[in-house]
C-alpha positions in Angstrom: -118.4 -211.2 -26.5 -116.7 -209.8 -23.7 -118.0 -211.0 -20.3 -118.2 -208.5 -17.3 -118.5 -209.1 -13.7 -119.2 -207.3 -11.1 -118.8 -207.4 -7.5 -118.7 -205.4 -4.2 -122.4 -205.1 -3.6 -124.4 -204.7 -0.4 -126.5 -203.4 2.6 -124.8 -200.3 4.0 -126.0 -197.6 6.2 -126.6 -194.5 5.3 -123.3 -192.4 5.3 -121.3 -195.7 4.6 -119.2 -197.0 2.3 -119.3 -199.5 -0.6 -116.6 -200.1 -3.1 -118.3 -202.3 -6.5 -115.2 -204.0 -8.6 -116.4 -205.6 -12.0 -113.9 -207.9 -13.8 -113.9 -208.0 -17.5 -112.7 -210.8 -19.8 -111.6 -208.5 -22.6 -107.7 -208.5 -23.9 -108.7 -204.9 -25.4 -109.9 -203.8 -21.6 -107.2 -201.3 -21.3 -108.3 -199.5 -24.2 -111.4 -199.3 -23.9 -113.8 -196.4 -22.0 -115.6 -198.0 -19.6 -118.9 -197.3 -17.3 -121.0 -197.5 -14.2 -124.4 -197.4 -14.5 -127.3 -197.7 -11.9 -131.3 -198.4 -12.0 -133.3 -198.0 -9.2 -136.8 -200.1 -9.0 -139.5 -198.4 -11.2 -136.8 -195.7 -12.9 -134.9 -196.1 -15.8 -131.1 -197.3 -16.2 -128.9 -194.1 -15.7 -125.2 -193.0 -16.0 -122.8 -192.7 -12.9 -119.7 -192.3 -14.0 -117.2 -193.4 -16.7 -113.5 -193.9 -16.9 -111.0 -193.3 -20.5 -108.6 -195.6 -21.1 -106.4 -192.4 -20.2 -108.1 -192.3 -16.7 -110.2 -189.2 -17.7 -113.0 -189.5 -15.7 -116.8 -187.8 -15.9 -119.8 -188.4 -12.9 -123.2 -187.5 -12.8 -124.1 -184.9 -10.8 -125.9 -187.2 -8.5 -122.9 -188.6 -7.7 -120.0 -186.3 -8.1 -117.7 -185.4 -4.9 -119.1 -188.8 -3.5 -118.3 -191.2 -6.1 -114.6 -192.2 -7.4 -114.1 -194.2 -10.4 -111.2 -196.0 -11.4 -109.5 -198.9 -13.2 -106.6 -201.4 -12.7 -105.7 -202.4 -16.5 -103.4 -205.4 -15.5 -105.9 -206.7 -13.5 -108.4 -205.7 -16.5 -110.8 -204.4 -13.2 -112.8 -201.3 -13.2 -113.6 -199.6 -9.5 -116.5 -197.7 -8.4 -115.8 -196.4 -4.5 -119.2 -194.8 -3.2 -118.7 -192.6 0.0 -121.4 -190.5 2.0 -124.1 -193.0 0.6 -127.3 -191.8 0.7 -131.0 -193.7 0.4 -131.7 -192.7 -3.1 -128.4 -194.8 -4.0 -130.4 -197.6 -3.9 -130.1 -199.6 -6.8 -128.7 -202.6 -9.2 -125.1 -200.9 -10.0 -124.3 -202.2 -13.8 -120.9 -202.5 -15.5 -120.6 -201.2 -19.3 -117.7 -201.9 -21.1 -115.9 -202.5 -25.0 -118.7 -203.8 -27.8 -122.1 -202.5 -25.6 -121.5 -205.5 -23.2 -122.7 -205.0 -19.5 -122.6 -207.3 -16.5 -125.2 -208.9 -14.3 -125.5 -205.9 -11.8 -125.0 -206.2 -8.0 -127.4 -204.9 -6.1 -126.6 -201.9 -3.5 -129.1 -200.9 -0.5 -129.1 -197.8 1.4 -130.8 -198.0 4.6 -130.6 -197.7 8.3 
């Protein structure tokens, strides 16, 4: 089972800045695809962005111009740097990575 951590969680303004970091435990980390995720209280868990082991990279439209995704495969980390943050970015950010695993979520709150 590989374990994932994340990190990098906060209170921010809005128009701030947040960068999330989630640790995985996996030897196979740098071949593997890997996500962000987000769930807001009372919606459903939805996409943000995901990274190839190539460093291909896809957003959702929520997100895209705002949101950078990336990945450090010796430090077996994936990166999620939030810009121009905005209320309705409010939620438990998740990590998704090899085998369906996920991490505990850190929580991100957009408010003035």
């Amino acid at each position: 089972q590989v374990q994932l951590v994340e990190s990098g969680g906060g209170l921010v303004q809005p128009g701030g800045s947040l960068r999330l970091s989630c640790a995985a435990s996996a030897m196979i980390f740098s071949i593997a695809s890997m996500d962000w995720y987000r769930q807001a209280p009372g919606k459903e868990r939805e996409w943000v962005a995901t990274i190839t082991s190539g460093g291909s990279t896809n957003y959702a439209d929520s997100v895209k111009g705002r949101f950078t995704i990336s990945r450090n495969n010796a430090r077996k980390t994936v990166y999620l740097q939030m810009n121009s943050l905005k209320p309705e970015d409010t939620a438990v950010y998740y990590c998704h990575g090899p085998g369906g695993s996920w991490g505990q979520g850190t929580q991100v709150t957009v408010s003035s």
